[in-house]
C-alpha positions, 0 to 999 in steps of 0.5 A, spaced: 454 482 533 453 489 535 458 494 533 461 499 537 457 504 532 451 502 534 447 506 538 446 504 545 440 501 547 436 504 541 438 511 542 435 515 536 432 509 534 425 513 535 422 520 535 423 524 530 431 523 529 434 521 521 436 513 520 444 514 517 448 509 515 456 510 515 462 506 512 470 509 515 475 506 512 482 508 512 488 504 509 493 508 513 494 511 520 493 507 527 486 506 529 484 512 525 477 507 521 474 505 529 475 513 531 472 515 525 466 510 527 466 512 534 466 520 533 460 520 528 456 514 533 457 520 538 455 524 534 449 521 532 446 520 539 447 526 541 443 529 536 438 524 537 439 520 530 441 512 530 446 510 525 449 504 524 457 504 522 460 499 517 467 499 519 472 497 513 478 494 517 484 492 515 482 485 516 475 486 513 469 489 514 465 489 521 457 490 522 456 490 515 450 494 512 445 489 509 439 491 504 435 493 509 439 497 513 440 501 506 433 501 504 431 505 510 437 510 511 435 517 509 443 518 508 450 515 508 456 518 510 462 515 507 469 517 511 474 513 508 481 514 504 480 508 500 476 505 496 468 504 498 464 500 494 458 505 492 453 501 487 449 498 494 448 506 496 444 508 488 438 512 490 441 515 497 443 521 499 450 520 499 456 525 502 462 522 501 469 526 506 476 524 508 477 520 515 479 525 518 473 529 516 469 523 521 473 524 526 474 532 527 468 534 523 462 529 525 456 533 527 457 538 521 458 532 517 450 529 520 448 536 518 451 536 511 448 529 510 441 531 510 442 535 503 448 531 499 447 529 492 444 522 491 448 518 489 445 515 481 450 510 480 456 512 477 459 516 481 457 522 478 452 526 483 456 523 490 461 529 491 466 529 495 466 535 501 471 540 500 473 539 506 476 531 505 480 527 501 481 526 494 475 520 492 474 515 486 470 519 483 469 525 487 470 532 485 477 532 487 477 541 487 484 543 488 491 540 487 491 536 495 485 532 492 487 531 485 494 529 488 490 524 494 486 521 487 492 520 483 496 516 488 490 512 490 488 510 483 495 508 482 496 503 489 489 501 487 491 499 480 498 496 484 495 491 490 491 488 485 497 487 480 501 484 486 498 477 487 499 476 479 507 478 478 507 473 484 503 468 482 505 467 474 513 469 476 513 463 481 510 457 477 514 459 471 521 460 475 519 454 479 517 450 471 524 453 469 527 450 475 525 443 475 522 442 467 527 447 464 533 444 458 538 448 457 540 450 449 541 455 444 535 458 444 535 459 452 532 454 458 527 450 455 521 446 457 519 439 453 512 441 450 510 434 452 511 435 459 507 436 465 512 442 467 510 445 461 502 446 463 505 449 470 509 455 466 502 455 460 499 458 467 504 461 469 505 465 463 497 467 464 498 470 469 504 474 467 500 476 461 494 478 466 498 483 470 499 489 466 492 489 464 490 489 471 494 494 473 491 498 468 484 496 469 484 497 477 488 504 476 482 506 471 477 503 477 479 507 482 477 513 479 472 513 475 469 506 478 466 500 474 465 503 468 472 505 467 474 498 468 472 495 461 476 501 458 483 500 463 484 493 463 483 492 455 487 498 454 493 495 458 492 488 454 493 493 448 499 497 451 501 490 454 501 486 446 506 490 441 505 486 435 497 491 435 501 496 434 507 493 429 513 493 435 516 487 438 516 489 444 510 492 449 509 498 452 510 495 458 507 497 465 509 504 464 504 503 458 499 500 462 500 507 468 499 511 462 492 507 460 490 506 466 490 513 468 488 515 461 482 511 461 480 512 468 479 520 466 476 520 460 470 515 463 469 520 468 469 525 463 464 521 459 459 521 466 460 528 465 456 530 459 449 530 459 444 526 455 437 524 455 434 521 461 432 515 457 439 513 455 442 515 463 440 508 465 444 504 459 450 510 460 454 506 465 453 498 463 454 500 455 455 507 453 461 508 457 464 501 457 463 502 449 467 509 447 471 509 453 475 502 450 474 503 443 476 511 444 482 509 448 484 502 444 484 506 438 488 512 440 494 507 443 494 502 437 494 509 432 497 515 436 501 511 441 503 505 438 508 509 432 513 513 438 514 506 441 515 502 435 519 507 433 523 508 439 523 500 439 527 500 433 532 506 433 534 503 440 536 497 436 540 500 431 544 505 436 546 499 440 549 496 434 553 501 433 555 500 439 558 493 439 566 496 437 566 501 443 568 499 450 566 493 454 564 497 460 560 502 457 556 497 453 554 493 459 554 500 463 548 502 457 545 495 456 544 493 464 541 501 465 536 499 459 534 492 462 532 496 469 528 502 466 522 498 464 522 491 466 518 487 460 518 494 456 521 496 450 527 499 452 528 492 456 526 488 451 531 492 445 537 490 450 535 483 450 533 481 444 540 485 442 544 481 447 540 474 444 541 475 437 549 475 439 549 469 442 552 465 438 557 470 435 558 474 441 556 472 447 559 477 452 554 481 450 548 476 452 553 476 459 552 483 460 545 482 459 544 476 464 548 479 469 543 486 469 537 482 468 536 479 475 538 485 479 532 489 480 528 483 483 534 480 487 535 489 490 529 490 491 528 484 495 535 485 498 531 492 500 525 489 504 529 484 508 535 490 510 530 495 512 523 492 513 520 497 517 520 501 511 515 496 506 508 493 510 507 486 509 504 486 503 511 489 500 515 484 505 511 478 502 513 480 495 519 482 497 520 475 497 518 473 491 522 477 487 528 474 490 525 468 488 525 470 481 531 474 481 534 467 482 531 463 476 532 471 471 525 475 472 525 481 472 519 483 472 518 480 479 521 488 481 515 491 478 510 492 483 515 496 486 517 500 480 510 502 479 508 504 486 514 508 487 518 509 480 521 516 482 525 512 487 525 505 485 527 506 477 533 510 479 536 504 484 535 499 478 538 502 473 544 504 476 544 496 480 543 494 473 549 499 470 553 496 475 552 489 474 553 489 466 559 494 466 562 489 471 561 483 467 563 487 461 570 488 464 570 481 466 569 478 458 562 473 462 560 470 457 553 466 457 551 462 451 544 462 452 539 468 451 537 467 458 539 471 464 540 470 472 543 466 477 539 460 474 544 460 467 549 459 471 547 454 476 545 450 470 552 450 466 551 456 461 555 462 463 563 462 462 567 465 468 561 463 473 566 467 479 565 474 475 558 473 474 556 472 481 560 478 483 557 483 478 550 480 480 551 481 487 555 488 486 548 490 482 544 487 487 547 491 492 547 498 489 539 497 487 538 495 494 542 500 498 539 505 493 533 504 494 533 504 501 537 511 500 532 515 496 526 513 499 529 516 506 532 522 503 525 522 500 519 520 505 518 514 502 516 511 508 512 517 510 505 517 511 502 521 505 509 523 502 511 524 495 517 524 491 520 530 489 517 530 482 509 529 485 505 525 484 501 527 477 509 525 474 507 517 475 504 518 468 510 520 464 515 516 469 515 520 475 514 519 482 508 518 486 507 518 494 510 511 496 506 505 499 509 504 505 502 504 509 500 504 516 502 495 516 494 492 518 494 496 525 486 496 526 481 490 525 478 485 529 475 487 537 471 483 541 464 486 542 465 487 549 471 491 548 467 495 544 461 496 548 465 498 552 468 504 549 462 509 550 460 507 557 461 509 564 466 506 569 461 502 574 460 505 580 460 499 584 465 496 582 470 494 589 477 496 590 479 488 590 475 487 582 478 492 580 485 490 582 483 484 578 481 486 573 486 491 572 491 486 572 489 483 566 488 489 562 489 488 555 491 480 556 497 482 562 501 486 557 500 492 561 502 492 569 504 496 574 511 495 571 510 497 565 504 504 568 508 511 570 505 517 573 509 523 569 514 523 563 520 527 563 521 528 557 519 533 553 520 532 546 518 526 542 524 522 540 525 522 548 519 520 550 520 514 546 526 512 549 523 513 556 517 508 554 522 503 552 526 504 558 519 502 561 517 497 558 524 494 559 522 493 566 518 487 565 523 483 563 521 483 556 525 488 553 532 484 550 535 490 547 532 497 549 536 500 543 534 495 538 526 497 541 528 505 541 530 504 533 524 500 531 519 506 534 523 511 531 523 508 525 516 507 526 515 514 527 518 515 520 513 512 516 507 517 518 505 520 526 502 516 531 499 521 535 491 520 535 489 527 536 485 527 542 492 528 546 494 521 545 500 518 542 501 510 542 507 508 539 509 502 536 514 497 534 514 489 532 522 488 533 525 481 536 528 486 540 522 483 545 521 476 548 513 477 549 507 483 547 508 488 551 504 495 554 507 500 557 503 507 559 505 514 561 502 521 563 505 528 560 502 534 564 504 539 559 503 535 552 509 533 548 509 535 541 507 528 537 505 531 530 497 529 531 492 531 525 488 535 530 494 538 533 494 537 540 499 535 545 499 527 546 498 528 554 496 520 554 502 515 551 501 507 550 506 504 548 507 497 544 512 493 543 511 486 540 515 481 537 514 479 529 512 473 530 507 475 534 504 482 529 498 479 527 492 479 529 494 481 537 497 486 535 491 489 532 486 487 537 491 490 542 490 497 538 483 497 536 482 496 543 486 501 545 482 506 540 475 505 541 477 506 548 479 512 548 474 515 544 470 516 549 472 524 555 470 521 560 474 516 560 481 520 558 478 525 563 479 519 569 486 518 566 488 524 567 486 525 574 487 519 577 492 520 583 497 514 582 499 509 579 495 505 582 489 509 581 491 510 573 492 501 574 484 502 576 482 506 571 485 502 565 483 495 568 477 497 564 479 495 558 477 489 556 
């Protein structure tokens, strides 16, 4: 199957024109990867060279670039915000930029790649241009670039991380639920019970998690070599008894690996050493000093503050014990939500444990904190779900699950994508519940916490312990929520207020709401079509036809206006929504109005070019829906190229109908549009009718 990047029939394929190769990729944004490959094959043909252009979509990766098309390129171009696997490329010229860089910097591109670096393997020779975004392992010159690469490691390490928390948090929730016995040392699954295997596996995965998050923050910026040193490095920082403290660090210790490691393998890359060693440098050398180097410095450097801390937080909290019951919970349920598994969380537990058969009001105030951060987190991505991508909704569930069997660690990944926001939320969710439990003398007799404690018979004043936990519950979520509006959480690009190098020590780093899956998967003949003319010869009857099936019936002459009145963003927005509502789809315009506001939030859906496509999946639709409007003049939309969007689509589609339809609808739309001459004749077509003709080439 061909792809759009492909030049047509063979263009540049013989004479004296380059053989390139490009990969785009692009984890935010609507369409930007599918632009990017467009306007580098444009380029490419018409400066009489053929390129062949792997698209790495949302949904994966299109027209892949095999063994033979690598052995035969005399460059790559690699534009892409994300990760791109560059062990294929060893021995090619290989220049590596931002997206953007692919769609409004393509010729200059072409031309820089005749003189890139050649990649040797570890990363070390394939800059970035000064011009693009950060990279995993490009120079990263000035404080955007290193800003990019800190983020991007950190959601790297992250999305990994995710499936793990969620695997090993379900099956030791789901083992506890059906196996588990309720005693004095907690819920306990019978040794000799098939339950007990299902809780085994789970605990796996949970011992996973850490050094995964450490590991694939490390890959990120120093790739493969990194990943040995980042992943044995959170086992260690996971694993307190290496370094004689009850408790590990954590995953803020598998943050600070990760980066720790990372950087300095990218430090070792750069010394320089004999040309008989360089072969063994990325497979032995590095790999070797960068985790024993790493492994031993947190073991004897770092290991003594924690274990240190892990102590005297035990000593103050009992001299706590006489003080008020409020002010002890409102303590210990702050230490349950700030680290979640860590030595902070772990001083709070085993100090509300060890009281269990003296005092157990204490371990109430525990059990109430404990599945707060899970439950709010998850409560957030249901009250606002536009605010999180699918990923994040999908976790989101999870950890309402792992709430409920006493979990915390199910609020980690959020945590750790987002600290500056998500931390505070917890902690103070996590005060309320175990203040409110305090004042109300709960009592729990097992060293257990969550709701599950109390289904199973082991809590005194069951009623006060519901409503500490759902107050708790409710203050995370709605702060949550608060903090990353206020912060641009949602904000394509945004950042917490304390930037993103602040994720090591425990600051804030740009939140992972990412562009939710908007490009991937279109049909050849659509792409075929985004760079072709409009047959000459087609009769005014065919084209009626064919424009009353554009993009599947979704957009009609209902739903296609002439001119827009409107002359700001949001107006324009609330006019389209209206215009959608014409095709009896619409079931609540206000509900469609917010969605795409709020969409809007999250980061610009204006292309550049002089298109905007605004977007929204609400229920506040029965059935997809397309509508498209002219703006002469061009209404400010904030695109990356600063043009005025002249040409707006909308697109509204239910939730249950936001896959791959949904992607097939925009990488159409995309490709399309790439093309002058195509946007030209939507410019100047005379009528709707005419503008109808027009976009019933849209297959």
């Amino acid at each position: 199957m061909t792809s759009p990047a492909d030049p047509p029939n063979g263009a540049g394929a013989s004479g004296p024109g380059l053989k390139l190769l490009a990969v785009t990729a692009c984890p935010t944004g609507i369409a930007h990867t599918y632009m990017a490959a467009e306007k580098l094959a444009q380029a490419a043909e018409s400066l009489g060279h053929a390129m062949k252009v792997e698209t790495q979509g949302s949904i994966g990766a299109e027209n892949v670039l095999s063994d033979n098309d690598v052995r035969d390129a005399d460059g790559i171009i690699i534009a892409a915000d994300k990760d791109v696997d560059r062990s294929r490329f060893v021995g090619k010229r290989v220049l590596v930029v931002g997206v953007a860089e692919g769609i409004h910097h393509p010729e200059r591109l072409i031309e820089q790649v005749r003189s890139a670096p050649v990649y040797d393997g570890d990363g070390s020779a394939a800059g970035r241009s000064g011009t693009g975004g950060g990279g995993a392992t490009g120079s990263a010159a000035g404080g955007s670039k290193g800003r990019s690469l800190t983020y991007k490691a950190l959601m790297n390490g992250v999305s990994y991380m995710i499936p793990f928390v969620v695997v090993g948090g379900l099956l030791i929730a789901v083992s506890l639920a059906l196996g588990g016995d309720t005693t004095p040392k907690g819920i306990v699954i019978p040794d000799d019970s098939f339950w007990k295997s299902v809780n085994d596996i789970g605990v796996i995965g949970f011992q996973l998690m850490i050094p995964i998050l450490s590991g694939y923050i490390a890959y990120a910026i120093a790739d493969r070599p990194a990943l040995v040193p980042g992943m044995v490095g959170g086992w260690i920082a996971a694993h307190g008894e290496l370094y004689d403290s009850e408790a590990g660090a954590g995953f803020i210790g598998a943050i600070v690996t990760g980066f720790l490691a990372g950087y300095l393998v990218r430090w070792i890359k750069m010394v320089k050493v004999p040309k008989f060693v360089q072969p063994i440098m990325p497979i032995i050398v590095i790999p070797i000093v960068a985790t024993s180097a790493l492994g031993l410095f947190f073991i004897y450097v770092l290991g003594e503050p924690i274990a240190w801390v892990f102590e005297h937080l035990t000593d103050w909290l009992g001299g706590l014990t006489g003080t008020s019951a409020a002010l002890l919970g409102t303590i210990l349920g702050l230490m349950i939500a700030f680290d979640m598994g860590g030595p902070v969380n772990k001083t709070a537990f085993l100090f509300g444990a060890g009281l269990v058969s003296k005092n157990p009001e204490v371990m109430g105030m525990c059990a109430a904190a404990i599945p707060v951060p899970p439950l709010g987190q998850g409560l957030a991505t249901l009250i606002r779900r536009r605010m999180f991508d699918d990923q994040e909704r999908e976790t989101g569930l999870a950890a309402l699950f792992m709430g409920f069997f006493g979990i915390t660690e199910g609020a980690i990944p959020f945590a750790a994508a987002r600290p500056a926001r998500v931390i505070p939320a917890n902690m103070l969710g996590g005060a309320v519940a175990g203040a409110v439990a305090g004042l109300a003398s709960v009592e729990d007799n097992v060293p257990h916490g969550g709701p599950i404690v109390a289904m199973l018979g082991a809590v005194d004043g069951v009623p006060m312990f519901f409503v500490a936990v759902v107050i708790g519950t409710a203050a995370t979520a709605l702060t949550t929520i608060a903090l990353m509006s206020l912060g641009g959480g949602a904000a394509q690009g945004g950042g917490d207020a304390s930037g993103p190098g602040a994720a090591v020590g425990g600051g804030g780093v740009p939140g992972p709401v990412r562009e939710p899956a908007l490009v991937g998967v279109a049909t050849a003949s659509a792409a075929g079509a985004a760079s072709a003319p409009a047959p000459a010869a087609v009769s005014e009857g065919a084209s009626a036809d064919r424009a009353d099936q554009v993009l599947s019936g979704y957009l009609t002459e209902q739903t296609v206006r002439e001119r827009l009145a409107a002359d700001g963003k949001e107006a324009a927005i609330r006019e389209m929504a209206e215009l959608l509502a014409t095709s009896g789809k619409v079931a609540d315009v206000a509900e469609l109005v917010r969605a795409a506001l709020a969409r809007e939030e999250q980061g610009t859906t204006g292309l550049g070019e002089e298109i905007a496509i605004p977007h929204a999946k609400t229920d506040a639709v029965t059935e997809p829906v397309v509508g498209f409007a002219r703006s002469p003049e061009g209404i400010e939309w904030g695109a990356l190229d600063d043009t005025k969007a002249k040409l707006v689509f909308m697109i509204a589609v239910p939730e249950a109908a936001a896959g791959d339809e949904h992607l097939r609808i925009l990488a159409l739309l995309s490709r399309k549009l790439m093309s002058a001459e195509f946007r030209e004749r939507l410019l100047e077509a005379a009528d709707e009718a005419a503008i109808l003709r027009v976009l019933g080439e849209i297959e």
